[in-house]
C-alpha positions as CSV (number, residue, x, y, z in Angstrom):
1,X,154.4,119.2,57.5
2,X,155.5,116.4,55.1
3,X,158.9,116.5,53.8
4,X,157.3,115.5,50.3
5,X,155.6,118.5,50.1
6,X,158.9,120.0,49.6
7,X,158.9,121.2,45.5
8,X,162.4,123.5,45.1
9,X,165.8,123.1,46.3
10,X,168.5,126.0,45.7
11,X,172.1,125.1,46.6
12,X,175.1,127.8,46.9
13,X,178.2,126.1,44.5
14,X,181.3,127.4,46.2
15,X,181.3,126.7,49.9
16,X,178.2,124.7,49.8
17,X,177.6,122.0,47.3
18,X,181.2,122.0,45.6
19,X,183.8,120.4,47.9
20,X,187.1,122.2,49.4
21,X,188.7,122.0,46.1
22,X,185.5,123.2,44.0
23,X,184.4,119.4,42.7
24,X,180.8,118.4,42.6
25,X,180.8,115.5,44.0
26,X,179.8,112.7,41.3
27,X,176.9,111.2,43.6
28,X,175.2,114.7,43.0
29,X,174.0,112.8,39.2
30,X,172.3,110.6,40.7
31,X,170.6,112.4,43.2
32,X,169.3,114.8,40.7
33,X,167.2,111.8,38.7
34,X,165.7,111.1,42.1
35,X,164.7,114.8,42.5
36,X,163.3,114.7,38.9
37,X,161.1,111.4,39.9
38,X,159.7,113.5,42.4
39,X,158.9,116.6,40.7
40,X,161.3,118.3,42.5
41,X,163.3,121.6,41.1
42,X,166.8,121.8,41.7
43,X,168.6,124.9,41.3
44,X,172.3,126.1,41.6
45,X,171.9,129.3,43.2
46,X,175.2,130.9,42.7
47,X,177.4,133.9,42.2
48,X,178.8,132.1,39.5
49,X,178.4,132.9,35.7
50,X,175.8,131.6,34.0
51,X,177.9,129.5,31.4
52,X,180.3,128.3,34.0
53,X,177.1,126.2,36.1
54,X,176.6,125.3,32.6
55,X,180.3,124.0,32.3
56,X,179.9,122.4,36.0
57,X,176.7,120.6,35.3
58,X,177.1,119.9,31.4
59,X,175.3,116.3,31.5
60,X,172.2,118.5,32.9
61,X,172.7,121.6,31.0
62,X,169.6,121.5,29.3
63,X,167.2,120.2,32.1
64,X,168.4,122.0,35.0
65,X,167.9,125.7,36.4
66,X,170.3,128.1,37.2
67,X,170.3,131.5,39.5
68,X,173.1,132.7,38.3
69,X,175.3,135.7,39.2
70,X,173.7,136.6,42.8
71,X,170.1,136.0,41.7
72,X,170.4,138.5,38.8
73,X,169.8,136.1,36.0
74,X,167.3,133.0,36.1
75,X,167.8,130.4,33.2
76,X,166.0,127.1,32.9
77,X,166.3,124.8,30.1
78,X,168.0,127.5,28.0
79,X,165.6,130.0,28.4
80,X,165.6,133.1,30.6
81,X,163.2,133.1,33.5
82,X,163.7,136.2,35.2
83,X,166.7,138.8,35.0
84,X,167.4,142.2,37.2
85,X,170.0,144.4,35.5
86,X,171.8,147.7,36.5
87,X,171.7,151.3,35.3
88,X,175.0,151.6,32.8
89,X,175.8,154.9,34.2
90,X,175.8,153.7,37.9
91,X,177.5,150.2,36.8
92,X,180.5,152.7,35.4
93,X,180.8,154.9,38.4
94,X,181.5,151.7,40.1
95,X,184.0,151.2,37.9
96,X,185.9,154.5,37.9
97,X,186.2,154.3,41.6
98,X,187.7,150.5,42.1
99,X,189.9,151.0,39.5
100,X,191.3,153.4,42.1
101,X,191.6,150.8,45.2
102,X,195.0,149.2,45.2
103,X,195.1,145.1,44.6
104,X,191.5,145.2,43.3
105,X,190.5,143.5,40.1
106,X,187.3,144.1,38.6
107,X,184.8,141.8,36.5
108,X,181.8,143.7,34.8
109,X,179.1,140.6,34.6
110,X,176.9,141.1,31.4
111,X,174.1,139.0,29.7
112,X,176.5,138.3,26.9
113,X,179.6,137.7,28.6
114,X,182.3,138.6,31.3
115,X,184.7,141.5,31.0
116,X,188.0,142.0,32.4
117,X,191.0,144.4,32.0
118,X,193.4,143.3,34.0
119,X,196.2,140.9,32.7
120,X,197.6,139.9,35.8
121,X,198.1,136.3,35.5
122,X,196.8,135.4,39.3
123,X,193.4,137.5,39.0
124,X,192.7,135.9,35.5
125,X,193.1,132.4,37.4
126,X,190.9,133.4,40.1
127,X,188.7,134.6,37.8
128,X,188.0,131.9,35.5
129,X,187.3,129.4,38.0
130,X,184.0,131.8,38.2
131,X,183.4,132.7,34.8
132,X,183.9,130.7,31.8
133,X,183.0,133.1,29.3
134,X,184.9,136.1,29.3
135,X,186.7,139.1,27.2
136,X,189.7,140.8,28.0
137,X,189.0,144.2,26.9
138,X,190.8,147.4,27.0
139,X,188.3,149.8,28.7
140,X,185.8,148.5,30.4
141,X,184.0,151.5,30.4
142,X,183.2,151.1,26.6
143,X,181.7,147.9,26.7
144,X,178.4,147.7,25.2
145,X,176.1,144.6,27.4
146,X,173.3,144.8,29.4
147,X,175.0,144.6,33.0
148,X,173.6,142.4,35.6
149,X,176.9,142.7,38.3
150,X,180.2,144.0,39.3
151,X,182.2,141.6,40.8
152,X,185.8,142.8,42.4
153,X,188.2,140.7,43.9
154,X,191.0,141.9,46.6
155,X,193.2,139.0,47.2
156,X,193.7,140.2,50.7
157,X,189.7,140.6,51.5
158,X,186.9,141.9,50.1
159,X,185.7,142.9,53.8
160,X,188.5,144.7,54.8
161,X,189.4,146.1,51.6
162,X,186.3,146.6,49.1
163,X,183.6,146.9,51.0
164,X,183.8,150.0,53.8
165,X,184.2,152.6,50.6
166,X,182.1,150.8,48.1
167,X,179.4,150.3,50.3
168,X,179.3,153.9,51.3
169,X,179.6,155.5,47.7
170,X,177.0,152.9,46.4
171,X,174.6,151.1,48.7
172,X,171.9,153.7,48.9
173,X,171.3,153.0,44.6
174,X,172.8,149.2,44.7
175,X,173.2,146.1,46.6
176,X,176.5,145.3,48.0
177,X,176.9,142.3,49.5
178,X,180.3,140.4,50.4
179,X,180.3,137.0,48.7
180,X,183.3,135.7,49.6
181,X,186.3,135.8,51.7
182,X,188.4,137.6,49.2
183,X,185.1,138.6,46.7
184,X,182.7,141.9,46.6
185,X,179.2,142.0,45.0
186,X,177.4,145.1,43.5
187,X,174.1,144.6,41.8
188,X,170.7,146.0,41.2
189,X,169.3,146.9,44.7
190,X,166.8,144.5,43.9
191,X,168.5,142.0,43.2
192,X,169.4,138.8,45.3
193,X,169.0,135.0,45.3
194,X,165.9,135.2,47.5
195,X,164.2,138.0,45.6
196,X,164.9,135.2,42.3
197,X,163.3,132.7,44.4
198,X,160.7,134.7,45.7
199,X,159.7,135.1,42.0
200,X,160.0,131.5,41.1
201,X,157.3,130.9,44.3
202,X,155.1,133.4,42.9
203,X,155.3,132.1,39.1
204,X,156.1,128.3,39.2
205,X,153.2,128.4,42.0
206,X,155.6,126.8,45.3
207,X,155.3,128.1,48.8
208,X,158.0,129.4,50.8
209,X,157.0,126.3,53.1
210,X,158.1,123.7,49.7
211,X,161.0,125.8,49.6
212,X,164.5,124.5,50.5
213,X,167.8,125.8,50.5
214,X,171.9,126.1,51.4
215,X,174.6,128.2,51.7
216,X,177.6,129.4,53.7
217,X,178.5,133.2,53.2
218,X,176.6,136.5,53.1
219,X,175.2,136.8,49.5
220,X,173.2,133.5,50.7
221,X,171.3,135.2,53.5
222,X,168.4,136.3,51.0
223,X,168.1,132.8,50.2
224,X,167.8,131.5,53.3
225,X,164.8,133.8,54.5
226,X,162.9,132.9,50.9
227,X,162.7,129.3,52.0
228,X,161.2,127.3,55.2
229,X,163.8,124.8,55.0
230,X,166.8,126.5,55.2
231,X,170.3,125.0,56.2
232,X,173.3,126.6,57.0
233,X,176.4,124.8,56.2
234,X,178.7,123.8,59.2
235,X,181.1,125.7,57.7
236,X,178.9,128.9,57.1
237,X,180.3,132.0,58.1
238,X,178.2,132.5,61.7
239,X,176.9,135.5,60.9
240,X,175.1,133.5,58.2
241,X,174.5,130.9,60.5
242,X,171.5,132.7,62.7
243,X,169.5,133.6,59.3
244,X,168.6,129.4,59.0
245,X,166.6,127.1,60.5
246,X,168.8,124.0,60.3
247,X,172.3,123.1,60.1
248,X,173.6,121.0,57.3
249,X,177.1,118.8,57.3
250,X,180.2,120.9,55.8
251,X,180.5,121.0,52.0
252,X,183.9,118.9,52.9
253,X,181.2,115.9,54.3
254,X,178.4,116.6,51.0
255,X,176.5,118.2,53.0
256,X,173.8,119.0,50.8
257,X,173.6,115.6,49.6
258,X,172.9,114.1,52.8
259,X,170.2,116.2,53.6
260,X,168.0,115.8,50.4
261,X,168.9,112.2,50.6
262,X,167.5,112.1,54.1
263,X,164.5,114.4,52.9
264,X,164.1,112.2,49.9
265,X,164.0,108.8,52.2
């Protein structure tokens, strides 16, 4: 098939298109006018917040799309595409039982904004690299939002730590999905990039052959599968690895960039 037919790109941020040290690599500008020229969508597909992509990508703020938090919410040019919230009731269960795991810090994602309680200093620098809108609150179970995901993070790993107990107390009503080395995802059991993709296929009218996409870790799997041409990052966790076609350089070597650009030429 022609790599012109290609019509969506989605790109992971952390791991992926951002380098070691979580920079976007300036070129990326650039390359997203040449995308545009070719009626091309590019997304940032990540578990980010909404208004921190916005922060990262503030030149293209109002022209570019966002899958934001884990596929739950879809916003392009300010306006919400798609969205796939949780039951409040479940969402606080999930709460009352990490508050109980030792060295875990919780962030309750919301359409409005982030929530935290904690106030140690190193969790509330973790956590604002991810979310740039947020409220320290004192109970997290009296919030008021429409919830879309709780992130936890365990600063000595999510996989060892968060996820054998809150996978089996939650997965059978939610998704949970490890997102990063030392981050845990619960959402809607719905939700996932892919599904967001497989959404934006059906109602932007793309195939899953025009459909292209990267990432390294777990909650990137989904995203993968929803697209023909899908590339793993070198330095993708291998059990990612098997779920993409194609590999692409390591987000150290813009690895995303090279590909498009070879795509584009």
């Amino acid at each position: 098939m022609s790599e012109q037919s290609i019509k969506f790109i989605a790109a992971d941020m952390d791991g992926t298109l951002l380098d070691g040290q979580g920079r976007l690599d300036p070129e990326f500008f650039t390359l997203y006018e040449q995308l545009e020229q070719n009626d091309i969508i590019f997304a940032a597909a990540s578990g980010r917040q909404y208004y921190s992509l916005m922060k990262t990508f503030e030149p293209l703020e109002d022209r570019m799309m966002f899958i934001a938090e884990n596929g739950t919410l879809v916003m392009h040019q300010g306006k919400e595409l798609y969205s796939c919230s949780m039951d409040t009731r479940s969402v606080f269960d999930i709460v009352k039982h990490v508050r109980q795991i030792d060295g875990a810090y919780i962030v309750l994602s919301g359409k409005t904004s982030a929530y935290i309680e904690t106030k140690t200093q190193c969790a509330i620098d973790e956590i604002s690299k991810y979310y740039h809108r947020c409220e320290q609150v004192d109970d997290l179970l009296a919030v008021e939002d429409e919830f879309i995901k709780v992130a936890i993070c365990h600063f000595d790993g999510s996989q060892e730590h968060l996820y054998p107990s809150i996978n089996a107390l939650f997965s059978a009503s939610n998704k949970v999905v490890v997102s990063a080395k030392i981050w845990l995802d619960v959402m809607n059991a719905k939700a996932s990039k892919g599904d967001a993709i497989s959404y934006l296929q059906q109602h932007l009218k793309f195939s899953h052959q025009q459909t292209m996409s990267f990432g390294d870790y777990f909650n990137d799997v989904e995203m993968l599968q929803a697209s023909y041409h899908s590339y793993a990052m070198e330095n993708a966790h291998e059990g990612v690895k098997i779920h993409a076609r194609f590999t692409a350089p390591s987000n150290t070597d813009s690895g995303v960039i090279k590909v498009i650009k070879q795509h584009l030429r």
